[in-house]
C-alpha positions in Angstrom: 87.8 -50.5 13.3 89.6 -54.0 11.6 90.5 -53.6 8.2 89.9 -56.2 5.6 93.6 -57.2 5.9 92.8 -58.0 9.2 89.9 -60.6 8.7 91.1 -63.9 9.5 93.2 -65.9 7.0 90.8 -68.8 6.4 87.9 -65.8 5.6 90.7 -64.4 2.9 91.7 -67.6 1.6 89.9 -68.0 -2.1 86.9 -70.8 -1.9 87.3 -73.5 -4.0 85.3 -73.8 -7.2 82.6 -76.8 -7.5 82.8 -78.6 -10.8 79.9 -78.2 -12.8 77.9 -81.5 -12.6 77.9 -83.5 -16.0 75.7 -86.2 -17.1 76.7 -88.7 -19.8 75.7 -87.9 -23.3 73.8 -91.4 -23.6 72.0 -89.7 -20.4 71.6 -86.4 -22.3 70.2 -87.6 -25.3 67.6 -90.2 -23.9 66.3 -86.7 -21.6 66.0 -85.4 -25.2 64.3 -88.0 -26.6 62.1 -88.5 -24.1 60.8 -84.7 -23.8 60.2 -85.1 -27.4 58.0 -87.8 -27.1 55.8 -86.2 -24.3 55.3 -83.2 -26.6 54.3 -85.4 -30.0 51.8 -86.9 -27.2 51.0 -83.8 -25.9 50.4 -81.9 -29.1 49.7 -84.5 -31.7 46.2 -83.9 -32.3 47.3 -80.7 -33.1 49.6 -81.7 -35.5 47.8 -84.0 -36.9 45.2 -81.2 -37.7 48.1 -78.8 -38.9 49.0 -81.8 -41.4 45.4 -82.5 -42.9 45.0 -79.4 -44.0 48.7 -79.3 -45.6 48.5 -79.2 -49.5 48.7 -82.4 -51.0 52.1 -84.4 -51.6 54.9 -86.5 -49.8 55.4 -84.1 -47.0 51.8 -84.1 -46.1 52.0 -88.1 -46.5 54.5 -88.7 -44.5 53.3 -86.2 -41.8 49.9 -88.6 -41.5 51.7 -91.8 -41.7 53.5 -90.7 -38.7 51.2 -88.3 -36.7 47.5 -90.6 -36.5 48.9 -93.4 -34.9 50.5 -90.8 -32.0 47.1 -88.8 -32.2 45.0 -91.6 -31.6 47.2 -93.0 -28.9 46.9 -88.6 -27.4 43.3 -89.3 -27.9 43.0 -92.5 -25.9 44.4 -92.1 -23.3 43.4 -88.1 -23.2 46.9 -86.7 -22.7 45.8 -84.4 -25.5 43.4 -82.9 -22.6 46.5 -81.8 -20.6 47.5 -79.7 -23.4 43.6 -78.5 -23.4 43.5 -77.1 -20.2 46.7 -75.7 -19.9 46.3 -73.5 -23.4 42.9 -72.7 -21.3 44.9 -71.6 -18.0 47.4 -69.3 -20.3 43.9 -67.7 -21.8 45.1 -69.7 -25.3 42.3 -70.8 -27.9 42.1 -73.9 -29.6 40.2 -72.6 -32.6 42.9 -73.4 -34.6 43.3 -76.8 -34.0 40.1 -77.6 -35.6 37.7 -75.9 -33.5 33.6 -75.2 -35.0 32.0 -72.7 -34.0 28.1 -72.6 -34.5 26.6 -69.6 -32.5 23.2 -67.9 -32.8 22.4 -64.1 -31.3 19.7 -62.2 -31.4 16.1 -62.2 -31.2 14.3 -65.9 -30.7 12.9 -67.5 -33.7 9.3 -68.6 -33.3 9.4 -71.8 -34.3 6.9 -72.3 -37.3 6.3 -75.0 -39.9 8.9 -73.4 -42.2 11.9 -73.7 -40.0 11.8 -77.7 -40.1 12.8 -78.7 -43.6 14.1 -82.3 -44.1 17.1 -83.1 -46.0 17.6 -80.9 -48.6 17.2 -82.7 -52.1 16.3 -81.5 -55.7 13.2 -83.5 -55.8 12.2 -82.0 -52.5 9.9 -79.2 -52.3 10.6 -76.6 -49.0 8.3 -73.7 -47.4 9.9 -70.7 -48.7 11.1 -68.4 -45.9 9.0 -65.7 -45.0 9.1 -62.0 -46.3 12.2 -59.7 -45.7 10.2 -56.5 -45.3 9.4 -56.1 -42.3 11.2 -58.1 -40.2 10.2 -57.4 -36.3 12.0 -58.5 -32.8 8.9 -60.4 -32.4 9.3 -62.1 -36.3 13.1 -61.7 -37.0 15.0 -62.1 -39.9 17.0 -65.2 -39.9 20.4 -65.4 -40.9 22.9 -67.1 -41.7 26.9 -66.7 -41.5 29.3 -69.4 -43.3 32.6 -69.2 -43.7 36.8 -70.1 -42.8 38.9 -68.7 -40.6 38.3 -65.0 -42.7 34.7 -66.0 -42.4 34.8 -66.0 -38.9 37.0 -62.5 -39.2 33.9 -61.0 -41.0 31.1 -63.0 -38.8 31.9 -62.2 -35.7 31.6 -58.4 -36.1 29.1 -59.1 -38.4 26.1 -61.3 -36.3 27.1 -58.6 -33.4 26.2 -55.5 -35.8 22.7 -57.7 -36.9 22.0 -58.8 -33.9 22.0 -55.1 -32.6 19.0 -54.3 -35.3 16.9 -56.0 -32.6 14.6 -58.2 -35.7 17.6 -60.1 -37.1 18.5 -63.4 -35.7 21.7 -64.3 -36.9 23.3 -67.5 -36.7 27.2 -68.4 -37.2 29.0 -71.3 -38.3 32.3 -71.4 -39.3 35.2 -73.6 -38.8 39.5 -72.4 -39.6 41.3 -74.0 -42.0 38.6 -75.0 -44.0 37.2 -74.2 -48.0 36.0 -76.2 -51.2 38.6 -78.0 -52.3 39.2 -80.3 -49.6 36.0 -81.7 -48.4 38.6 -85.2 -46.7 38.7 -82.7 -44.0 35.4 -80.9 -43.6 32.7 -81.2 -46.1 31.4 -78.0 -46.5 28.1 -78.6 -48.7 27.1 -81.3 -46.5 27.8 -78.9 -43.6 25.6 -76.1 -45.3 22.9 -78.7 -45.9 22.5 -79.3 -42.2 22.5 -75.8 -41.4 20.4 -74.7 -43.5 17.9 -77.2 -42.3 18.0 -76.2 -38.6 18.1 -72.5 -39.4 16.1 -72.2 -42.4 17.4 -68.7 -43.3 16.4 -65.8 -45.4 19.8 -64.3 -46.2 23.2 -66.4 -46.4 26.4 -64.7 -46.1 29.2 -66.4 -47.0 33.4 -65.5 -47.0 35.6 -68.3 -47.8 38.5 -69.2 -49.8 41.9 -68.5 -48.4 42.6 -72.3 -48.3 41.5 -73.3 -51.2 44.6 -72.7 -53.7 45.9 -76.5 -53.6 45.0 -80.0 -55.5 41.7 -81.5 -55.1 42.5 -84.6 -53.6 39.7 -86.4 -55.7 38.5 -88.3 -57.4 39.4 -87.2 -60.0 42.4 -85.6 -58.4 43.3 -82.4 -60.0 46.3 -80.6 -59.5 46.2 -76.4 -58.6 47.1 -74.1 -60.9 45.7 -76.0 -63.9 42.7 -75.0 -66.0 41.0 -78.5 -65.1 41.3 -77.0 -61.5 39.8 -73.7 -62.3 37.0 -75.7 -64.4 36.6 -77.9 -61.1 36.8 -74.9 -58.6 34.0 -72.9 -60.5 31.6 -75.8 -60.4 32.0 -76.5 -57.1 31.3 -73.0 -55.9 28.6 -72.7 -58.7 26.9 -75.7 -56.8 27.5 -74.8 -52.8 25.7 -71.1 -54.1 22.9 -72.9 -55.7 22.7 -75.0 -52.3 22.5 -71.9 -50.5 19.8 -70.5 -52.2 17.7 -74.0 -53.0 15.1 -73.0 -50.4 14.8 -69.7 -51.1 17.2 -67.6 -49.4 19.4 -64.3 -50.7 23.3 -65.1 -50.9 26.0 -62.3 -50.2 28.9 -63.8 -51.0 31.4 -61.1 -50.0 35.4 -62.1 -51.4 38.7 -62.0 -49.8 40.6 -58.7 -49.7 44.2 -58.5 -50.9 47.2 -60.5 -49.3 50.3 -59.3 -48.2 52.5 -62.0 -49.8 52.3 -61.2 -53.0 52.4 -65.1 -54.0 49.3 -66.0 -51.9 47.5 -62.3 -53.4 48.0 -63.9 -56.6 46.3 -67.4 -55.6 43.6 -65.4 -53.5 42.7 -63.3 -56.7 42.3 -66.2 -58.4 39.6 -67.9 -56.3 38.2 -64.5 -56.3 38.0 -64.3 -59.8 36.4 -67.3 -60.3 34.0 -66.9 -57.1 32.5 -63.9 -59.0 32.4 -66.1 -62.6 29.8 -68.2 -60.3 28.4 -65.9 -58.9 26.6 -64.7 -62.0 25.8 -67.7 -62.7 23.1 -68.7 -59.9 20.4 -66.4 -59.7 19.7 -64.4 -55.9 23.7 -64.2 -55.3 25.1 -61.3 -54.9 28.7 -60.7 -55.0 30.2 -57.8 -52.7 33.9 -57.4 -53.0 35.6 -56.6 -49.9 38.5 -54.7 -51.3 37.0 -51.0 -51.6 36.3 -50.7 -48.2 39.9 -52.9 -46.9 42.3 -51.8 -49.4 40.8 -48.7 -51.1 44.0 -48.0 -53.2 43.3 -51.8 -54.7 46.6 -53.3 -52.5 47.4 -54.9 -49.3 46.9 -52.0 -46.8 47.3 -52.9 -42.7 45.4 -49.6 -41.7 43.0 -47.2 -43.6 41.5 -43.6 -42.8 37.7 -44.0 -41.5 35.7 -40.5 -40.5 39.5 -38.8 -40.0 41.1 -41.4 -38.0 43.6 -43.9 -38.6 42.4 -47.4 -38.2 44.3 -51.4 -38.5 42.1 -53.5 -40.3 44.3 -56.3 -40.7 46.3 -58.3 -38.3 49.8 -59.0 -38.0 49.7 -62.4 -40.3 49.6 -60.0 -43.3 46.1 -62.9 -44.1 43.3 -62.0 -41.7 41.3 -59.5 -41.2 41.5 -57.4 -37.5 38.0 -56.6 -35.4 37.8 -53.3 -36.6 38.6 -54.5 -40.2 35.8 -56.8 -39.7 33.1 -53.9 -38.6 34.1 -52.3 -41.6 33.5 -54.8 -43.7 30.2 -55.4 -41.9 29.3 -52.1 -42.4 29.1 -53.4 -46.4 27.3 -56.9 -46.1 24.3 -54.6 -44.4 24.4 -52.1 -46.9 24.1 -54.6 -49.5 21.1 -56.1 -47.3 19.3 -52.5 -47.2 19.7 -51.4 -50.6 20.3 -54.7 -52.9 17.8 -56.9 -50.8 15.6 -53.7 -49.6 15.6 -55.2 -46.1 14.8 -52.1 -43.3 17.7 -52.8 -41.0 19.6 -49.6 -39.8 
C-alpha cells in the first residue's frame, strides 16, 4: 500500500490560490443602478398604486411626481406585464395592486323589467325590487356585497354561505385599498350607482372603512382628526347609505372589528362610531357590529372558541380578518337577514 507521504511531490505541493476577481466600483455602482431601474420599471405600477392610496402630504407628493412618469413609461411599453406573469407563475395575486373584483354566484336572475334601471337620480322613479319572502331558486333573492379589502374578507365567505341557500343570487364587488374619503382614487358612490343598476338588489351588505382615517383631499380639503372631518365623514356615509337604499333595497352595514395596533383601533373605532351615527339616520339600514362574534371580550383577539374548538379569525397583519373569521362573521349578516329582514334563508 503507498502512504500519503509517498504521493508524488507535485500532488503534495499546496495549489496556489486564485485572486478573487474585482470589478471597479464605477463598474459596481452603474450594475446597481441599473438593477434598480429595471425594478422601478418592473414594479412601478405597483408603486404608483401603493403611493395613491398614501395619506395625503409631501411624502405622498413626491412619491407621484416621481412614480407616474416611470408607470406610464411600465405601462407602455408593458414591462409591467413581466412582473404580471411572473407573480402568476409564483401562484402570487395582484389584488393588491389595485385589483376589482365583481363576481356573481348563485342561482340565475330572470331577467325582468325591474332589473334595468337607468341612472340612478333623485328625480327618477325605479321599480321597487320584488318581495323578500319567499325567495325560490327559480326567483332568487338578489344581493349585493360592497366593500375594501375587509369587505372582501367578509364577502367572500359570505356570497359562498348565500349562494349555498340555493334562492339567493349574490353578487360581489369590492376593490383593496379603497373607502370614502378618497374618491381621487376610486369613487365609491359612483361605483355603487353602477352596480346597483346592473344588479338591482334587495339587500346591500356593505363593510368598509379601514382606509378611511386620513384628509379628504377636497375640495374643501379637510384634515383627519378634526371635527370638520368627522362632520364631512358622517355625511358622506349618511349619503352612500341613502344611495344604497334609493331603490328600495335593505342595507346591513356590518363595522370593522378591533385592530391590533392600538393607534389604528383608535382611528377604526372612530369611523365605526360615526358609521353607526349614520346609520340611524337613513331609514332600512341596519347596523350589525362585528365585534361580539370577532372579539367577544371587546379587544383585538387572533383566535376565539367556536362549538369547543379553538379557531384563528384574524390573519397575521393584526388588520384582516382570516376565512374562518369571515364564516363567522357571515354566520351574523344571515342572521340579521332571517330575523331583522324576516327573509327564509337557512
Amino acid at each position: 500500500m503507498t502512504s500519503r507521504t509517498d504521493a508524488p511531490a507535485e500532488a503534495r505541493a499546496p495549489r496556489s490560490r486564485q485572486r478573487p476577481r474585482t470589478l471597479p466600483w464605477r463598474t459596481v455602482l452603474g450594475l446597481m443602478a441599473a438593477s434598480l431601474a429595471i425594478w422601478l420599471l418592473l414594479d412601478a405600477v405597483t408603486l404608483e398604486h401603493n403611493a395613491e392610496v398614501s395619506p395625503l402630504g409631501t411624502r405622498r407628493t413626491v412619491a407621484l411626481t416621481i412614480l407616474r412618469p416611470l408607470a406610464a413609461i411600465s405601462r407602455f411599453t408593458q414591462v409591467s406585464r413581466i412582473e404580471s406573469a411572473a407573480n402568476g407563475a409564483l401562484g402570487r395575486t395582484t389584488t393588491g395592486s389595485g385589483g376589482h373584483t365583481f363576481v356573481v354566484i348563485g342561482p340565475t336572475v330572470k331577467p325582468t323589467k325591474s332589473t334595468k334601471h337607468p341612472p340612478i337620480h333623485p328625480s327618477v322613479t325605479t321599480l321597487p325590487p320584488d318581495p323578500l319572502e319567499n325567495p325560490t331558486a327559480s326567483d332568487p333573492l338578489r344581493a349585493l356585497l360592497i366593500g375594501d379589502s375587509l369587505g372582501l374578507d367578509l364577502g367572500g365567505p359570505l356570497q359562498n354561505r348565500l349562494a349555498s341557500t340555493g334562492v339567493v343570487a349574490a353578487t360581489l364587488d369590492g376593490k383593496e385599498s379603497t373607502g370614502l374619503t378618497r374618491p381621487d382614487y376610486f369613487d365609491w358612490p359612483a361605483e355603487l350607482n353602477r352596480a346597483l343598476t346592473q344588479v338591482n338588489p334587495q339587500v346591500v351588505v356593505i363593510m368598509m372603512g379601514a382606509n378611511d382615517p386620513q384628509s379628504f383631499l377636497g375640495p374643501p380639503a379637510i384634515g383627519y382628526g378634526t371635527a370638520q372631518w368627522d362632520t364631512e365623514y358622517r355625511h358622506r356615509a349618511v349619503k352612500f347609505m341613502k344611495e344604497a337604499t334609493s331603490q328600495g333595497a335593505k342595507l346591513i352595514w356590518v363595522s370593522l372589528p378591533p385592530m391590533r395596533d392600538p393607534a389604528l383601533d383608535a382611528k377604526v373605532a372612530k369611523v365605526n362610531a360615526l358609521q353607526k351615527e349614520a346609520a340611524a339616520k337613513v331609514p332600512g339600514v341596519i347596523y350589525v357590529s362585528s365585534t361580539p362574534s370577532l372579539s367577544p371580550g371587546g379587544g383585538y383577539t387572533a383566535f376565539i372558541t367556536r362549538n369547543g374548538q379553538n379557531i384563528s379569525v384574524r390573519e397575521p397583519d393584526g388588520i384582516h380578518v382570516s376565512a374562518q373569521g369571515g364564516a363567522v362573521l357571515s354566520d351574523e349578516v344571515v342572521h340579521a337577514m332571517r330575523h331583522d329582514l324576516g327573509i327564509p334563508i337557512h
